[in-house]
C-alpha positions in Angstrom: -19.6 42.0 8.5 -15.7 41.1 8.8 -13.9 41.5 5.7 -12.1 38.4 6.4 -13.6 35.0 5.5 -11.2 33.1 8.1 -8.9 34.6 11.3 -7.2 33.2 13.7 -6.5 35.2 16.9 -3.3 34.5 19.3 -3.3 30.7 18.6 -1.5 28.4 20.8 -0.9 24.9 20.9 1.1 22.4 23.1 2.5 19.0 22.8 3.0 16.7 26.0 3.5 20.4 27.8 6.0 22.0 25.2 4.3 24.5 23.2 4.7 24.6 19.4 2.5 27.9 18.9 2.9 30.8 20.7 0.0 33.2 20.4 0.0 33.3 16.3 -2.3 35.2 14.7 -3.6 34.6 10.5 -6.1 36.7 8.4 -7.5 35.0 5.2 -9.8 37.0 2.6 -12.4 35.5 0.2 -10.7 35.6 -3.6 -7.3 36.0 -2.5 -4.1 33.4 -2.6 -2.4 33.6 1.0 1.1 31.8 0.9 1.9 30.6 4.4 5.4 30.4 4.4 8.6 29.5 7.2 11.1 26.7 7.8 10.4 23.0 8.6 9.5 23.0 12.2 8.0 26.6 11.9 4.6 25.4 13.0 2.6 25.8 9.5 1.3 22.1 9.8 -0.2 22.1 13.5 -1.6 25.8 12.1 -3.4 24.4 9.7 -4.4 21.1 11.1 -5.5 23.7 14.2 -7.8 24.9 10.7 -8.7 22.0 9.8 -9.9 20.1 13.2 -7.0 17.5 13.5 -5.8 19.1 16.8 -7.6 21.6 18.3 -6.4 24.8 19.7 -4.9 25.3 23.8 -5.9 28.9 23.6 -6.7 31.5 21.1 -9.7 32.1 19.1 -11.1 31.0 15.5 -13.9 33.6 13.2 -15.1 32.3 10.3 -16.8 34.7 8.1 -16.6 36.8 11.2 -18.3 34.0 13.7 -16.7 32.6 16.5 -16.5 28.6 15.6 -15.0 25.5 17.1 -14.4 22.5 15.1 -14.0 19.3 16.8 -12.7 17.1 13.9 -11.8 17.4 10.7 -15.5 16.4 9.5 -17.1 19.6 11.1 -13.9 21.9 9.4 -14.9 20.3 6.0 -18.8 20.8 6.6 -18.0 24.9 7.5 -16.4 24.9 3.7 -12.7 24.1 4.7 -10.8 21.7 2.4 -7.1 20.5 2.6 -4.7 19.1 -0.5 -1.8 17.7 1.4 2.2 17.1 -0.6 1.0 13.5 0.4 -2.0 12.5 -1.7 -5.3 10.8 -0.1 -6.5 8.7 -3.0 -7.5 5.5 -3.1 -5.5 3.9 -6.0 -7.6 1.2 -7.2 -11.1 3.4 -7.3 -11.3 5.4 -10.5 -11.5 9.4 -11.1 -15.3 9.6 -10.3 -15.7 6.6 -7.0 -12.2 9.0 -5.5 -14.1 12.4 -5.9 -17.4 11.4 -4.6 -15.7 8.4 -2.3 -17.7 7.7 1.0 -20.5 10.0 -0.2 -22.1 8.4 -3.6 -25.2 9.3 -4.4 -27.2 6.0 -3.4 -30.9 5.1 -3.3 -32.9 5.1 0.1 -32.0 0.9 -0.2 -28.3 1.9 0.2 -28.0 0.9 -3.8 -25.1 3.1 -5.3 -26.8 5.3 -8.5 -23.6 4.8 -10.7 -25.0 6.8 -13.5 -26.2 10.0 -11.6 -22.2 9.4 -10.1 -20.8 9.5 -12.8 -22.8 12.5 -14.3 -21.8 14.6 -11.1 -18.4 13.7 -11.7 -18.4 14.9 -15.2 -20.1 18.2 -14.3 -18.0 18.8 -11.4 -14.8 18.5 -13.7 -16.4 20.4 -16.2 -16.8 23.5 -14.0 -12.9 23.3 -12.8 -12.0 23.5 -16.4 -10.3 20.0 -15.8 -10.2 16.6 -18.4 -9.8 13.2 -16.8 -11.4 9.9 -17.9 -13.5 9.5 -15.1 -13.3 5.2 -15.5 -9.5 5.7 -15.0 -7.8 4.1 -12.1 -6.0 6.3 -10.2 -2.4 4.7 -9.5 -2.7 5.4 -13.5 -2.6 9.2 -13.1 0.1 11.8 -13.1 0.7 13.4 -9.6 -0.6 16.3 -11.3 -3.9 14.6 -12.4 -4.1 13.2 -8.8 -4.0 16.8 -7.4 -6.5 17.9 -9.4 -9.1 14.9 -8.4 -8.3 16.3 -5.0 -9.4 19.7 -5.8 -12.8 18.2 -7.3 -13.3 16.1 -3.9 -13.1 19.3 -2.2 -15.2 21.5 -4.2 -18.0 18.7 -4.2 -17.5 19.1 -0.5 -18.7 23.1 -1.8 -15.2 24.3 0.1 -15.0 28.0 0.1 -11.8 27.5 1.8 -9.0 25.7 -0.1 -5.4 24.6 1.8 -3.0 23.8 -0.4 0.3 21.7 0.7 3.3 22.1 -1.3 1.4 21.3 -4.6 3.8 21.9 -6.9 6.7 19.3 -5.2 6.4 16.6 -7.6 5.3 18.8 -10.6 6.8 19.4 -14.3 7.2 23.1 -15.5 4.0 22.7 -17.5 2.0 21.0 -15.1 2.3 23.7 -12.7 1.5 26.3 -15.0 -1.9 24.3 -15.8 -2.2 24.5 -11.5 -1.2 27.8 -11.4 -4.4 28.6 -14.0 -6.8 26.6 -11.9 -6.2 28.4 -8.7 -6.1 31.4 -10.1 -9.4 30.5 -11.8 -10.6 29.4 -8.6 -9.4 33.1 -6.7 -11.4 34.9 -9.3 -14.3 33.0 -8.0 -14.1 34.3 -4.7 -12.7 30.7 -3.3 -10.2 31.2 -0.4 -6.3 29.6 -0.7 -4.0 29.2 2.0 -0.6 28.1 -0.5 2.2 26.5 1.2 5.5 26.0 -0.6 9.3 26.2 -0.1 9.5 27.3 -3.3 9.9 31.2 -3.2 9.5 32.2 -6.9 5.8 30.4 -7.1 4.8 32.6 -4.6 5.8 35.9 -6.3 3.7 34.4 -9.4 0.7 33.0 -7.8 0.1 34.7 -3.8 -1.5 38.1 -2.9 -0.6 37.8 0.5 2.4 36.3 2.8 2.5 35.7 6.6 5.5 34.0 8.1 6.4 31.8 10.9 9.3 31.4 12.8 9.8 28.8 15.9 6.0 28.7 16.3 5.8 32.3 16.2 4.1 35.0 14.1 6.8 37.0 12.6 4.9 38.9 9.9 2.2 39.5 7.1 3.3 41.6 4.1 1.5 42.0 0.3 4.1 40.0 -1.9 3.9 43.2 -3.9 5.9 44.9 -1.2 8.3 42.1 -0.4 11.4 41.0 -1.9 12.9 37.4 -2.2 15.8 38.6 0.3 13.6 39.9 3.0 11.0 36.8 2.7 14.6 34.6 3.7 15.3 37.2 6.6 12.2 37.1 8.2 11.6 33.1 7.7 15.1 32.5 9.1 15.8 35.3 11.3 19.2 35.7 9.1 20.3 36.8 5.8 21.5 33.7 3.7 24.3 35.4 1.7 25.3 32.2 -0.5 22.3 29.4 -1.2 24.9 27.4 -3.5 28.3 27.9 -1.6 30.2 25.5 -4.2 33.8 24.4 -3.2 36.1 24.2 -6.7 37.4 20.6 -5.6 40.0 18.9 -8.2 38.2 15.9 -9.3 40.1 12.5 -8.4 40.0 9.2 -9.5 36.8 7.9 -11.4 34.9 6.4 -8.3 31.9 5.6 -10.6 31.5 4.4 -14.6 28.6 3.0 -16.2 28.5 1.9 -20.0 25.0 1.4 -21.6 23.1 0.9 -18.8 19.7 -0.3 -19.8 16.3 -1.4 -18.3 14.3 -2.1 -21.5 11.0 0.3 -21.2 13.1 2.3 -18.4 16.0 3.5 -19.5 18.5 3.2 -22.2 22.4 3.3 -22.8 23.0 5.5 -19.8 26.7 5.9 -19.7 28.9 8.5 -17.7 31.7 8.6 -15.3 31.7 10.4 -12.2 34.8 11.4 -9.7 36.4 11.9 -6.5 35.3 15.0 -5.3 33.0 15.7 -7.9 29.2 16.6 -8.0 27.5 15.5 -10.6 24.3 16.6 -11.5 21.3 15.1 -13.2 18.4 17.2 -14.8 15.3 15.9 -16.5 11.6 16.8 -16.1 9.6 14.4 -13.7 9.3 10.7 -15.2 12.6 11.1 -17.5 14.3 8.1 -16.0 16.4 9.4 -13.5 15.4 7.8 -10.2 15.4 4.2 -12.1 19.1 4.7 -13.2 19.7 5.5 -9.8 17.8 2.6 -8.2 19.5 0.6 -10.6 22.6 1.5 -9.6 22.1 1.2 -5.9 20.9 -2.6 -6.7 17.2 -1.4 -6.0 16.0 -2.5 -10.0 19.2 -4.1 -11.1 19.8 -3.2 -15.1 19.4 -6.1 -17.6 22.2 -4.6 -19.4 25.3 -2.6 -19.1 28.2 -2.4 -17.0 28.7 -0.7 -13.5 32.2 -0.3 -12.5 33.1 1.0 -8.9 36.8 2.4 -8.4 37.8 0.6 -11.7 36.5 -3.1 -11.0 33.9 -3.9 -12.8 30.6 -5.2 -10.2 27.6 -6.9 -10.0 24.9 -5.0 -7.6 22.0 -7.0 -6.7 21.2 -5.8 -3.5 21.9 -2.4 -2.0 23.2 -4.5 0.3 25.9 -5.1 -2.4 25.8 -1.2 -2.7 26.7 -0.5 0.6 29.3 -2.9 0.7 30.9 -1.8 -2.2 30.8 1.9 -0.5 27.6 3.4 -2.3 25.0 5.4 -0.1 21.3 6.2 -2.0 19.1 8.8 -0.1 15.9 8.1 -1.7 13.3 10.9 -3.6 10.4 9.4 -1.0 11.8 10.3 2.3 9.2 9.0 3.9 8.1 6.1 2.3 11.8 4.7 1.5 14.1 6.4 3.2 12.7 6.2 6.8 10.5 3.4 9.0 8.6 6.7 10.5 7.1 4.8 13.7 10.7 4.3 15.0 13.1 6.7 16.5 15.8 9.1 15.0 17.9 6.8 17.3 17.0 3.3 15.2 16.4 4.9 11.5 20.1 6.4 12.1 21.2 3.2 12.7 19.4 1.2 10.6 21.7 0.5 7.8 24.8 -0.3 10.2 23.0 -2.0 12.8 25.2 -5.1 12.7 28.3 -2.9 14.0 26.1 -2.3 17.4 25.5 -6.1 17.8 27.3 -8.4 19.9 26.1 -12.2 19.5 22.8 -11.5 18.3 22.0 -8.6 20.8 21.8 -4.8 20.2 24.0 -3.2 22.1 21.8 0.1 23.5 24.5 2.5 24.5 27.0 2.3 21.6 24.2 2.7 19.3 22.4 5.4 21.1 26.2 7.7 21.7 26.9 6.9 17.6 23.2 8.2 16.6 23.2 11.3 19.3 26.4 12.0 17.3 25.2 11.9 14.0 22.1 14.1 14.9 24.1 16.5 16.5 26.1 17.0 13.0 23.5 17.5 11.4 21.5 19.6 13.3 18.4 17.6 13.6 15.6 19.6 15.5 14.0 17.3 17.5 13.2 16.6 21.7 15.3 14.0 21.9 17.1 11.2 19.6 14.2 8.7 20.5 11.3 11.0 19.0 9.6 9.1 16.1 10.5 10.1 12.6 6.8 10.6 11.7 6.7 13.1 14.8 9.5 15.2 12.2 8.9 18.1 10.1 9.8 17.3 6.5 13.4 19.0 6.8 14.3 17.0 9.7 13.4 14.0 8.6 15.5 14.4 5.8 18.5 15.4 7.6 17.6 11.9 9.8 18.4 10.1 6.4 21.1 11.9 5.3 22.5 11.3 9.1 22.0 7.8 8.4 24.0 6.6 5.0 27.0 9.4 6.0 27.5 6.8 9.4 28.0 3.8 6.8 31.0 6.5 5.5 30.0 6.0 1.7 32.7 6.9 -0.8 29.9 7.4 -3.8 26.7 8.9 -2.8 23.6 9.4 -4.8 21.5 12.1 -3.8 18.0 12.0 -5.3 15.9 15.3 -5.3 18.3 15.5 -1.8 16.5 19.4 -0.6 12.5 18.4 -2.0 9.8 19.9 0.4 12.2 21.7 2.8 12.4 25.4 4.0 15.4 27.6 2.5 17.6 27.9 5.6 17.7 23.7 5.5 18.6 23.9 2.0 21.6 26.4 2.6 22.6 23.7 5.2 22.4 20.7 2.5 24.2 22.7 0.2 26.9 23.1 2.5 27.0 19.5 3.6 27.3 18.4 0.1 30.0 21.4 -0.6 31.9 19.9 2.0 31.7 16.1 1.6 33.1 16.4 -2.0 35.6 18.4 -1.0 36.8 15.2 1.4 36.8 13.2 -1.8 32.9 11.3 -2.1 31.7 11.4 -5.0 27.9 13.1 -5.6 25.9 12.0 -7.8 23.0 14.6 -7.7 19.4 13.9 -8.8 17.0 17.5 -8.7 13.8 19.2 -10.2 15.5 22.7 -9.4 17.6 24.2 -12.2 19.0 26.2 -9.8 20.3 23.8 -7.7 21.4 21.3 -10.7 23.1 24.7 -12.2 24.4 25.9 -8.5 25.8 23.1 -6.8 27.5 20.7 -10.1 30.8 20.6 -11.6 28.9 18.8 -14.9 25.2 18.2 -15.5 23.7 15.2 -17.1 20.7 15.4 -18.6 18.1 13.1 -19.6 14.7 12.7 -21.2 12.3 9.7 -21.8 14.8 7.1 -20.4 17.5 8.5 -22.8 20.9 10.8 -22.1 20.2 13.9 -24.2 22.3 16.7 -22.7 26.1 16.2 -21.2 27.7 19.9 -20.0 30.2 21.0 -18.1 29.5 23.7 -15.3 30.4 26.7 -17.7 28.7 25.7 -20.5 25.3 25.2 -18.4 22.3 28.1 -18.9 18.7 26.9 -17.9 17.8 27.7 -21.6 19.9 24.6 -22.8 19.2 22.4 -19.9 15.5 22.6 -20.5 16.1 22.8 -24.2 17.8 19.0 -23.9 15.1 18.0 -21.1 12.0 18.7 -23.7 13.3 18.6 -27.1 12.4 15.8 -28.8 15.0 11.9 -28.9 15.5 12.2 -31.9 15.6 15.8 -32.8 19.3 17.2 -34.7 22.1 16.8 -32.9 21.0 15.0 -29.2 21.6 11.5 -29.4 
């Protein structure tokens, strides 16, 4: 019998001709974390929807527990024990905790009557064995993502999965919520259950994964015990390189304030947010998920206008009700939710680079095709979008290239204040480098960065001061030499009204 529950053997796929795997190869043991890991674009995704039964493979062969098998759809992978937990939650919002875990398969009588209370009793069991406590009558656009993640792991263990994918859990995750996910799947691994653990974030995997293969261009670079692998190496053989700098800073001499806002306040939001940000200068915002941070920027950019406060751009004091207003006024907002507000992901790269200067490509009411197409192809090119050509759709992207599509399109609007808002979320460690350097180098032109991130790294790596905030509230203002992580997450948790933060 084959000591590996799943394998994959010289997998290859194509896409209208152009091959996106090349021949890879992936072992996966019963009770053992495997972190898949390699840049946007590497070919992780079509691998494991290849697992899963969304696409199925050109060539190449598939073993589970050592037999040959072929799955068809995604409904014959989940019946062989396979389960997926994608960055992009499947729940339906306005079905509670229990209806979402047992959705489409409720226990029903032979009249097609649903038996609520043996539902709700399975529920409770089911969440009982996981070591997890939700109300099970709770609606889920009520939940934390976290709480949402772990409904998904209960749909797929009712499914009896013995194979568990996990997507970039940890994205959208507080420090303590993904220690209580760490626990689970390490609860889960002591089982015997199967994880395949995707994530850009290279520290989780030293904490949580037994095993590492890596990708490259569609190609199976390596597999390695994390044990025997440093941070350094994993970069090398992800990227082909050695990244020598992740946070290559530019000291800049700040200018003129560009930005100034005086007791901003959404009453319930946020409260008597004021600061000042400069030419040339990168401000960065810290906070755990939920502290108010996006809604100060979304106020800002006219998204959620304040009801209170005063917003003053290059020393006049303004109104923003619109981000039309925004944009006028020279602000630029590239959104947390890449995909569902910073890009229409059935269009091209061609029309979402476009889209918020479209009216300097019409003449008289008509688009005019070339100029827009030439001003797009240029944008793309400087920022290195991967793609087959400019009019691929969005949705057709991997996650880094998508975002580089929206940072392509506010820079063509030439903003002299942008806000970046968790600008490097979900995307590989070479793409990073590259936003980091982008944003190195636009302050030193003179635009003003206002920086939202989850990443203390980052916030502590890339800004000239650090904001902080907690529960709608400013509670931490330091400069970049007086920033450690102990004091950022010291202001981020602490308590409003605790000595000495106001």
């Amino acid at each position: 019998m084959s000591e590996y529950c799943l394998e994959l053997k010289n997998i290859t796929k194509r896409f209208s001709g152009v091959e996106v795997l090349h021949g890879v190869s992936f072992t996966l043991r019963p009770g053992e974390v495997h972190a898949l890991l390699g840049e946007n674009g590497a070919g992780k995704s079509t691998l494991v929807k290849v697992i899963t039964g969304v696409h199925q493979p050109d060539g190449g062969e598939i073993y589970l527990n050592g037999q040959p098998v072929r799955f068809d759809n995604p409904h014959e992978s989940r019946q062989a024990g396979i389960a997926a937990i994608y960055q992009d939650l499947s729940l339906f919002p306005d079905l509670d905790v229990a209806e979402n875990i047992f959705v489409g398969r409720q226990p029903a009588t032979r009249g097609g009557v649903i038996q609520w209370r043996k539902l709700y009793a399975e529920a409770e069991k089911l969440l009982a064995s996981l070591g997890v406590q939700l109300n099970l009558k709770q609606k889920a656009r009520t939940l934390s993502i976290a709480q949402q993640q772990m409904i998904e792991i209960a749909r797929a263990f009712s499914l009896h999965a013995r194979i568990l994918i996990m997507d970039e859990p940890t994205s959208s995750l507080t420090l303590n919520e993904v220690a209580d996910l760490f626990r689970l799947v390490r609860r889960l691994r002591d089982e015997g259950t199967a994880i395949i653990f995707i994530s850009h974030r290279l520290e989780e995997l030293f904490e949580i994964a037994d095993r590492v293969t890596v990708l490259r261009d569609g190609f199976y670079v390596d597999t390695r015990p994390l044990s025997d692998v440093t941070r350094d190496e994993l970069i090398r053989l992800m990227v082909g390189r050695t990244i020598s700098n992740m946070f290559p800073k530019q000291d800049v001499k700040a200018g003129d304030v560009a930005l100034k806002v005086e007791n901003l306040s959404r009453p319930g939001v946020f409260e008597n947010i004021s600061f000042e940000l400069r030419q040339g200068e990168i401000l960065g915002m810290a906070g755990l998920v939920g502290a108010g941070r996006t809604d100060v920027a979304r106020a800002i950019f006219g998204v959620a206008p304040p009801t209170s406060g005063i917003i003053q751009v290059a020393g006049q004091t303004v109104q923003i009700g619109s981000p039309q207003e925004a944009i006028r006024l020279g602000l630029a907002y590239v959104p947390e939710d890449r995909q569902a507000h910073g890009l229409i992901l059935p269009m091209s790269i061609t029309a979402n680079i476009s889209l918020a200067v479209l009216g300097e490509y019409a003449r008289r009411g008509w688009l005019q095709d070339k100029a827009e197409c030439e001003a797009a192809f240029a944008a793309a090119r400087q920022m290195e979008v991967r793609a087959g050509h400019i009019w691929q759709k969005a949705r057709e992207l991997s996650g880094g290239n998508q975002q580089k599509v929206v940072l392509a399109k506010w820079l063509t609007t030439q903003p002299r204040i942008l806000i970046l808002d968790e600008p490097t979320r979900g995307i590989d460690v070479g793409t990073k480098a590259a936003v980091h350097a982008l944003m190195s180098k636009l302050a030193a032109e003179g635009i003003a960065i206002l920086m939202i991130s989850s990443e203390l790294p980052e916030v502590l790596g890339m800004s000239d001061r650090i904001l902080v905030m907690r529960e709608g509230r400013m509670t931490g203002h330091f400069t970049r030499a007086e920033a450690t992580q102990e004091k950022i997450i010291f202001a981020a948790t602490q308590s409003i009204h605790a000595g000495g933060v106001q």
